[in-house]
C-alpha positions in Angstrom: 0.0 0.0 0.0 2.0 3.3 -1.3 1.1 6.2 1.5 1.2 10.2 -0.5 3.0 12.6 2.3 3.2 16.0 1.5 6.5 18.1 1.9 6.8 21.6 3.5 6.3 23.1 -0.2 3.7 21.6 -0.9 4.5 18.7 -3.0 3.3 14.7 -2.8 5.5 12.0 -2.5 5.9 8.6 -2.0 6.9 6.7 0.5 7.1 3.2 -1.6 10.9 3.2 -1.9 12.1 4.3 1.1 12.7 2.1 4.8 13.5 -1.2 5.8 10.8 -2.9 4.1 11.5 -1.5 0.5 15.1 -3.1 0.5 16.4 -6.3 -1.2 16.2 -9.3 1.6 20.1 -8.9 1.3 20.4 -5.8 2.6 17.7 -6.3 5.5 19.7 -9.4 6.3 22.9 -7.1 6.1 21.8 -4.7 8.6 19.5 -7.0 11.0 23.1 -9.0 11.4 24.8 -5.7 12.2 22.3 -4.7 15.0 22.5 -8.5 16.3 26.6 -8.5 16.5 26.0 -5.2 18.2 23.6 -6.3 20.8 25.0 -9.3 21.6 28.7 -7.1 22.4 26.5 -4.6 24.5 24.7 -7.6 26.0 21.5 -6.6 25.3 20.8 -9.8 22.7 18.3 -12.0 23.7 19.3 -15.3 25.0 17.6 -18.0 23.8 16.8 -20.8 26.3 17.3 -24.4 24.9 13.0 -24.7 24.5 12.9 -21.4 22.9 15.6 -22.2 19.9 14.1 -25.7 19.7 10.6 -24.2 18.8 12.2 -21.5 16.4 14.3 -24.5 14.8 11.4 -26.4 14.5 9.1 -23.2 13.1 12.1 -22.7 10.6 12.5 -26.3 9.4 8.6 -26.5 9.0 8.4 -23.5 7.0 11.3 -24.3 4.5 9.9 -28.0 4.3 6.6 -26.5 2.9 8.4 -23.4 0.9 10.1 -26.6 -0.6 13.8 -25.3 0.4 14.4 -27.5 2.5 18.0 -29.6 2.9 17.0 -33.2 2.1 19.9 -34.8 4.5 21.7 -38.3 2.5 21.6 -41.1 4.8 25.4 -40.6 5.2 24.3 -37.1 6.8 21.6 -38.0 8.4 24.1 -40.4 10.6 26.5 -38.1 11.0 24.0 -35.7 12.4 22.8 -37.9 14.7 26.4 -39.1 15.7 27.2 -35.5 16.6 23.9 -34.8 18.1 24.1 -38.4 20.6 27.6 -37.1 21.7 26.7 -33.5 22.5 24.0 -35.5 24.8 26.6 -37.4 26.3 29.2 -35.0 26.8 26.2 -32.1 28.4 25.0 -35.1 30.2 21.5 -35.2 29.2 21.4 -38.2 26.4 19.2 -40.9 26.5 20.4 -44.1 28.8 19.0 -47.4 27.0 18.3 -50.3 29.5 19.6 -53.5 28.1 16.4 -54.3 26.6 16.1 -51.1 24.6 19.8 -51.1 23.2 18.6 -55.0 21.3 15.6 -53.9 20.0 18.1 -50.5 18.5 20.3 -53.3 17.7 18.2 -55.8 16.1 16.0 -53.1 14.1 19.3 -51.4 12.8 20.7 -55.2 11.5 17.6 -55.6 9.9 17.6 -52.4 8.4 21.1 -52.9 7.7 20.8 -56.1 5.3 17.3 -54.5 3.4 14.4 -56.6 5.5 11.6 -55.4 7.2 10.8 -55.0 10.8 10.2 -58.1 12.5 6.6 -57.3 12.6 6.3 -57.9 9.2 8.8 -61.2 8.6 7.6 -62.8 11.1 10.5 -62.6 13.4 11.2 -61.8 16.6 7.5 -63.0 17.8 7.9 -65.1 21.4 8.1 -69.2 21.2 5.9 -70.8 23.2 
């Protein structure tokens, strides 16, 4: 929506080409960057909690899935996410302990995936003897 203004003398103009929303995204990105180095050297940035960046992350990915610019991770990504992911856990103490139980069925669902079969829900296997 273009807004007229009229000067001192008398004249209209526009205001269409002029702020922060009339830039390229480049340059908003540009100066938006600027104003977050210098806030977070004055240490007035925001600080965003672990819940808080996991939501944003989480809004982002969402949105970029259904803009359709989303990364599509390899599987050879995928597992090295997930390696560097389990051993931040481990290392800030907050990863996921499997009981003995848990770490066969990981174990016996990643074989199977492993050598192209199905879970054992569907082969058959894994079902108790009586």
């Amino acid at each position: 929506m273009e807004q007229q203004k009229q000067s001192h003398s008398g004249e209209k103009s526009s205001t269409k080409n002029r702020g922060f929303a009339s830039m390229d995204e480049d340059k908003q990105r540009e100066i938006a960057s600027k104003g977050g180095r210098a806030a977070h050297e004055k240490g007035t940035a925001h600080e965003f909690t672990s819940e808080e960046a996991r939501e944003a992350g989480h809004k982002g990915g969402q949105a970029a899935h259904q803009k359709g610019t989303a990364h599509e991770f390899t599987p050879e990504e995928a597992r090295e996410a997930g390696r560097k992911g389990g051993q931040a856990a481990h290392q800030k103490g907050t990863a996921h302990e499997f009981t003995p139980e848990e770490a066969r069925e990981a174990g016996r669902k990643g074989g199977h995936a492993s050598h192209g079969k199905g879970s054992s829900e569907e082969s058959g296997e894994g079902r108790k003897k009586k």
